[in-house]
C-alpha positions in Angstrom: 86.2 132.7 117.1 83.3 131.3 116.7 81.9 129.1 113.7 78.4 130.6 112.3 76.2 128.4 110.6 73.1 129.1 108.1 69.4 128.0 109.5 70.4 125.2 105.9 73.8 124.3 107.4 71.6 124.3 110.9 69.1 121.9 109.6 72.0 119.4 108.0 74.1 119.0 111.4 70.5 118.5 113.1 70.1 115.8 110.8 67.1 117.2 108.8 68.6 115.7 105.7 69.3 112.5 106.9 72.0 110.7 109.2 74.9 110.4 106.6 74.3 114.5 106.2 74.4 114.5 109.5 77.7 112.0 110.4 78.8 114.8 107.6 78.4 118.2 108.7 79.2 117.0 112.4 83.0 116.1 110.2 82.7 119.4 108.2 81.9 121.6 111.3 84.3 119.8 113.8 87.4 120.9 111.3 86.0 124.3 110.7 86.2 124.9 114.9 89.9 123.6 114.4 90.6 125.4 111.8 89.3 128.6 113.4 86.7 129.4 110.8 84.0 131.8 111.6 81.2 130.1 108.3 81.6 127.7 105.9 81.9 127.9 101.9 79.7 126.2 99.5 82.1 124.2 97.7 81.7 123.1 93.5 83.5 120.4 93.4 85.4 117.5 95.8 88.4 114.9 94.6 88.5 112.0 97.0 91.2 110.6 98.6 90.5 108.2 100.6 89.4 105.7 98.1 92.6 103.8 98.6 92.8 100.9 101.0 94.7 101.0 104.0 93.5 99.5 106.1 89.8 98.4 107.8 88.6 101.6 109.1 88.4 103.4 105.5 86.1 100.4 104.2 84.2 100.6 107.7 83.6 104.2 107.1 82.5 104.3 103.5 80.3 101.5 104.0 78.7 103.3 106.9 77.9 106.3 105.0 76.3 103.6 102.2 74.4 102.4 104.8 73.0 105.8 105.7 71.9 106.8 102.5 74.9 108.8 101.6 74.9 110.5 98.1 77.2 113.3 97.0 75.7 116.6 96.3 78.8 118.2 94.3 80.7 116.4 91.5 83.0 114.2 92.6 85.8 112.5 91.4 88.0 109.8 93.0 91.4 109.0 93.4 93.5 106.1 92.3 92.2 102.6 94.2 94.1 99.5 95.5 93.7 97.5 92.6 93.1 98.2 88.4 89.6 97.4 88.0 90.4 97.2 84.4 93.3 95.6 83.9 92.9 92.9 87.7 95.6 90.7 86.6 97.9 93.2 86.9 97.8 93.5 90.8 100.3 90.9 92.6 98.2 88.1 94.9 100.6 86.1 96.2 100.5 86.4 99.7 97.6 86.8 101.9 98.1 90.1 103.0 98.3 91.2 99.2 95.0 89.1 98.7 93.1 90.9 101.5 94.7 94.4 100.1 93.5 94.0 96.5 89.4 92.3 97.9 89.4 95.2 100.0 90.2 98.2 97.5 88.1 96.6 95.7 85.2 96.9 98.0 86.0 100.0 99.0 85.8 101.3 95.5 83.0 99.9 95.2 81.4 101.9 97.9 82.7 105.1 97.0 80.7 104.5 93.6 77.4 103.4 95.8 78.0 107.4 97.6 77.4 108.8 93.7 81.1 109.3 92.8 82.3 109.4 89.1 84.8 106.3 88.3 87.3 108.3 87.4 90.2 106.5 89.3 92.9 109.3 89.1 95.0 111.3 90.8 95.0 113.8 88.1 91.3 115.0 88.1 92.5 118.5 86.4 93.6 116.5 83.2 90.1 115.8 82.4 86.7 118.0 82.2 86.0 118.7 85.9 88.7 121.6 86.0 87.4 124.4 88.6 87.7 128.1 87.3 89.7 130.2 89.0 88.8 131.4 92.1 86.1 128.8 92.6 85.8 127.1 96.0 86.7 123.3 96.1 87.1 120.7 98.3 89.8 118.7 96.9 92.2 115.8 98.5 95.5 113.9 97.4 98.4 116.4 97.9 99.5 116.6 93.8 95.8 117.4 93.0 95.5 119.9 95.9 98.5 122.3 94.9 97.7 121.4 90.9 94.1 123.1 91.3 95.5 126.0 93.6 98.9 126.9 92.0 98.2 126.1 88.3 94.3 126.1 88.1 94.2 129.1 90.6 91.2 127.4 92.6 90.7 127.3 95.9 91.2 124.3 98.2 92.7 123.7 101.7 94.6 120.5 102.5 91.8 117.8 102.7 92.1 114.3 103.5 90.8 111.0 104.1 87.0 111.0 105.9 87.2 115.0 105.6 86.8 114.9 101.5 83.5 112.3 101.6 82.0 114.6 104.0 82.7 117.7 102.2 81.0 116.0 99.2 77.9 114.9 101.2 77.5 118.3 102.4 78.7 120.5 100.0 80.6 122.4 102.6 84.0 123.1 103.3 85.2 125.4 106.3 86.3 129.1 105.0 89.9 129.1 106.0 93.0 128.0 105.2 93.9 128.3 101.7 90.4 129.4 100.8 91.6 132.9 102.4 93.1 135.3 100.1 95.8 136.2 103.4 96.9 132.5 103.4 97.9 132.7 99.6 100.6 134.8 99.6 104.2 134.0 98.6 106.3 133.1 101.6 109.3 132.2 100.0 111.2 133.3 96.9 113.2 130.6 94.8 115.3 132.6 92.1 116.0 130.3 89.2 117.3 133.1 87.2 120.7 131.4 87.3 119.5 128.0 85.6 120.5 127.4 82.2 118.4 127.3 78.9 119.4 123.8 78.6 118.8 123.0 81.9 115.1 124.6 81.7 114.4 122.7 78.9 114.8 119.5 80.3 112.3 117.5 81.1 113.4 116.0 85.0 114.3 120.0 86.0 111.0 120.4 87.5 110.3 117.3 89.7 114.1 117.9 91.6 112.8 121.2 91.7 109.7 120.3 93.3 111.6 118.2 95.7 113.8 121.2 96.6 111.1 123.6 96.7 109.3 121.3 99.5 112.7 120.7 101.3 112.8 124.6 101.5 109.3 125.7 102.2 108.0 123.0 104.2 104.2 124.0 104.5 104.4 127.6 103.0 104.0 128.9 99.6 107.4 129.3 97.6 107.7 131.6 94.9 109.6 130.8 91.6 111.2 133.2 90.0 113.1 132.8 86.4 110.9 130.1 85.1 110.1 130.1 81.5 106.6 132.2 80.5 105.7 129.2 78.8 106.1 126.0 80.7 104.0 123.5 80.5 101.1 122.1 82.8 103.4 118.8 82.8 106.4 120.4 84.4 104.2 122.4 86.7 102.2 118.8 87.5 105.9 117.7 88.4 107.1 120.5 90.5 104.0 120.6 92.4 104.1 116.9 93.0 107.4 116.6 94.2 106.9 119.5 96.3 103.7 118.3 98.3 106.1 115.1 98.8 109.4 116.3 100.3 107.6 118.7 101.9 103.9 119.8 102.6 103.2 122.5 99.8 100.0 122.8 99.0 100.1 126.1 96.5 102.9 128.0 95.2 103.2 130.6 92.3 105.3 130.7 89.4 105.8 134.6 88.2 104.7 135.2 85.2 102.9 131.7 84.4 100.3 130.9 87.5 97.2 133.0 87.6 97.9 134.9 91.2 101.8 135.6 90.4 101.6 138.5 87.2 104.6 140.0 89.1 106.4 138.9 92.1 104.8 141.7 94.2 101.3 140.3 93.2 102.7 136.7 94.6 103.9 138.0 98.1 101.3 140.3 98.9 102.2 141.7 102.1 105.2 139.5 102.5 108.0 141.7 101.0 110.8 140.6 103.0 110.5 137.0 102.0 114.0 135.4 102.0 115.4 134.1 98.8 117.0 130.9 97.6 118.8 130.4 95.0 118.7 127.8 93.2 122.0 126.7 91.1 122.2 123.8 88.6 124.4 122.8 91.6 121.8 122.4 93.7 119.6 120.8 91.2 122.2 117.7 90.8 122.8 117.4 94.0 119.1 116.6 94.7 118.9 114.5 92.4 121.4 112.4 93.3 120.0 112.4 96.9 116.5 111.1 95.2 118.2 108.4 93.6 119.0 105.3 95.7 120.0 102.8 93.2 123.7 101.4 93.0 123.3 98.8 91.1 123.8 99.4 86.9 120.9 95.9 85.9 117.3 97.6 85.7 114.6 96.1 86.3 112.0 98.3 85.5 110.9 101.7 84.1 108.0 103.5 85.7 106.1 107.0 84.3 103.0 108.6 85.2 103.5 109.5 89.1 100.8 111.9 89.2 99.0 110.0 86.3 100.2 110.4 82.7 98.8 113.2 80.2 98.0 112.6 76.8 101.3 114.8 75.9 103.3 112.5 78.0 102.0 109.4 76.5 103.2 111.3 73.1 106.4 111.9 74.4 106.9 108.3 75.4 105.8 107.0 72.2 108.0 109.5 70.1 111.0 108.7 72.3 110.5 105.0 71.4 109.4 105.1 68.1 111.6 103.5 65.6 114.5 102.3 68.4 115.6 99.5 69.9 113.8 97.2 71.2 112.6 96.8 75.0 115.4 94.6 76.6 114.9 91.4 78.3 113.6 91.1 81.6 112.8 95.0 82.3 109.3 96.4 82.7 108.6 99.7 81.4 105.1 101.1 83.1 102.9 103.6 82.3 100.2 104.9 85.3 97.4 106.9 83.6 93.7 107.3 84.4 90.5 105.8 82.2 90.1 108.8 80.3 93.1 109.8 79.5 94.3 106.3 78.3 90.6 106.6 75.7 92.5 109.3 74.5 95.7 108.6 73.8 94.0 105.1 72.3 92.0 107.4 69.9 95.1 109.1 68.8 96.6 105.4 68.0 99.3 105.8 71.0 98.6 102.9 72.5 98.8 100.1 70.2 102.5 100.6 69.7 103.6 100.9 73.1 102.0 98.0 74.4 103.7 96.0 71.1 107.4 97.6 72.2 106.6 96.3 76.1 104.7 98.8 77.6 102.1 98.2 80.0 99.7 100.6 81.0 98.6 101.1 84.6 95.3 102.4 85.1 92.6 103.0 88.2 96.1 102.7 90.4 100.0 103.5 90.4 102.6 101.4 91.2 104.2 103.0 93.8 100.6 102.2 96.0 99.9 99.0 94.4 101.9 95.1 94.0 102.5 95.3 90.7 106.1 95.2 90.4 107.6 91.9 89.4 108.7 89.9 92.4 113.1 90.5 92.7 112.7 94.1 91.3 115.5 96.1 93.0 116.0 99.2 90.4 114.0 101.7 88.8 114.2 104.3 86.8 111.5 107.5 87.1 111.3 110.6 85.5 108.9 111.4 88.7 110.2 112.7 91.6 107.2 111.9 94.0 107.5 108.3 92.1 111.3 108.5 93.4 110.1 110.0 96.9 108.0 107.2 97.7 108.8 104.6 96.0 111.6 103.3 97.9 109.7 103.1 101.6 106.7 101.6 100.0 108.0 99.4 97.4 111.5 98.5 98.8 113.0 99.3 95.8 115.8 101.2 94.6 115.8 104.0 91.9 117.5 106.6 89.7 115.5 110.1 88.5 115.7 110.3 85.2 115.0 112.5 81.6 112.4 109.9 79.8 115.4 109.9 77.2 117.1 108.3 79.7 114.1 105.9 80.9 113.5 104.7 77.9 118.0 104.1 76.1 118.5 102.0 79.7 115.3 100.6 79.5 116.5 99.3 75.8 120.0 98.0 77.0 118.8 96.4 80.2 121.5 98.6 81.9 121.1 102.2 84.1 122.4 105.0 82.3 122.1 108.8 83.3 124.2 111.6 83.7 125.1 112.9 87.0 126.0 116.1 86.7 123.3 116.8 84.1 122.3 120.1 84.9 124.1 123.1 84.2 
């Protein structure tokens, strides 16, 4: 096949618009062949990803585009950075390496800004006002925001990345293909939950061990979830689809009855009727769980929430499930990851105050699964995330338990891990 382009799209790669356009579309048009797109989309919106420092050739790049003249052309919001441009002291600087991590995020952030972006430093771009309709084309990276805008949002967005999202905003473009198609939306897999109790739905860590099993099972295709309440939130759906595009590569799946593509399950498979079906027991649930968590050790040493970033609601939670207890114990942290706006929030609503007085402290621009900001001779935490719990333990070197935030927050009070096992039923 053969990708067509406009005499506009012409006039970009030729570099009518300027070089950075140019360094763009050659990007946008490049994947498009790969893909095995025949035209491109216009795109209304882009989330970037790759405004978190790994390394040299991400600053290199950004700058470069900088240096061209590069300005976005769609609204654009970026991810979570290297360091909390709010809070700085936060960020660990002990080494060398750790001082040449947190100068570079820095500086790339900083040209990310220069390129036009808003400074919105979150992974969780659909908790503010920059949510895409549904069935509006987007060009959106960071794996929890991807299958957020496509599963819950019902948007459209293939799996973008690092490089691909800039150019995308420069241009406005995406390639049409991939999960821009209507074919490539379909259920592929069915996961019955019919057999999960009412208690069990109604907790709170049901949904990111679900996630992680419904990435274990569908790998990169689109499971289907049967036998989930009508009603559940945007939180638990933020934490299935999370821990799904972690243990696995799930970038959209449906929940009948709930998502905007899934009325029915014949509406979620399309033409995929014989799509097998997994159940999935409260067996299965606890035994996932204890496979996500590492720790053997009963001392805690810290509590951390808000992998994807904390909601307003979730703040709430946390502060309810604190109010009027115990005190935070000695020597455990108990951290909360949120973005700017949604901490303005939760600060108007008078959340804040009290949570930093019990021992909270609040994470923003960042998360600390990405970012030195665990105390030095941490070994155990406790999550109620499961991508948190995914991750954590390769890129932190710590050990951890999956939790309810009941949980998080009575071990976080007695210093000691406590959770239940065989929780689900």
């Amino acid at each position: 096949m053969t990708l067509t382009l406009t005499e506009d799209e012409q006039a970009m790669l030729a570099g009518e618009q300027g070089p950075a356009v140019a360094l763009s579309m050659r990007i946008i048009t490049e994947l498009g062949r790969i893909r095995g797109a025949t035209e491109l989309v216009d795109i209304d919106s882009v989330h970037i990803d790759g405004c978190i420092f790994y390394g040299q050739a991400g600053l290199d790049f950004a700058q470069k585009l900088v240096a061209l003249g590069g300005q976005v052309r769609v609204p654009t919001t970026v991810n979570v950075g290297s360091v909390d441009l709010i809070h700085p002291h936060l960020v660990l600087m002990n080494t060398e390496r750790e001082r040449w991590v947190a100068q570079g995020g820095r500086d790339l952030m900083q040209a990310y800004v220069d390129l036009g972006c808003r400074q919105t430093w979150t992974c969780a771009p659909y908790q503010m006002d920059s949510r895409p309709d549904v069935g509006r084309h987007i060009a959106w990276a960071e794996s929890n925001a991807i299958v957020f805008a496509n599963s819950v949002l019902g948007a459209r967005t293939d799996r973008y990345g690092d490089f691909v999202d800039i150019a995308a905003a420069i241009t406005g473009k995406a390639p049409r293909g991939g999960l821009h198609l209507d074919t490539e939306r379909q259920g592929d897999v069915v996961l019955d939950c019919t057999s999960l109790s009412p208690e069990t739905l109604a907790l709170d860590v049901t949904y990111p061990v679900l996630g992680y099993l419904a990435g274990a099972i569908a790998g990169t295709t689109n499971p289907v979830c049967v036998g989930l309440p009508a009603d559940v939130s945007e939180d638990a759906l933020k934490a299935v689809g999370a821990a799904a595009a972690s243990s696995g590569g799930v970038a959209l799946f449906h929940v009948v009855g709930r998502t905007p593509e899934a009325p029915t399950l014949e509406a979620a498979l399309g033409t995929h009727v014989d799509a097998p079906v997994h159940h999935i027991t409260a067996q299965r649930l606890n035994a996932a769980r204890q496979e996500l968590s590492t720790a053997r050790e009963d001392k805690l040493d810290a509590v951390s929430l808000g992998t994807p970033h904390a909601s307003v609601d979730e703040i709430a939670e946390a502060h309810a499930a604190i109010a009027d207890g115990p005190p935070l114990a000695e020597g455990v942290a108990f951290y909360i990851s949120t973005g700017r706006s949604v901490f303005a929030e939760a600060e108007r609503r008078g959340l804040v105050q009290p949570l930093e007085e019990w021992g909270v402290t609040f994470v923003l621009d960042t998360c600390t699964y990405v970012t030195s900001i665990l105390r030095p001779g941490t070994r155990t935490v406790m999550t109620n995330s499961g991508k948190w719990a995914h991750y954590a333990p390769g890129n932190m070197g710590v050990d951890v338990v999956l939790a309810t935030l009941q949980e998080c927050v009575e071990s976080a009070t007695t210093g000691r891990v406590t959770w239940n096992r065989e929780l689900f039923t």
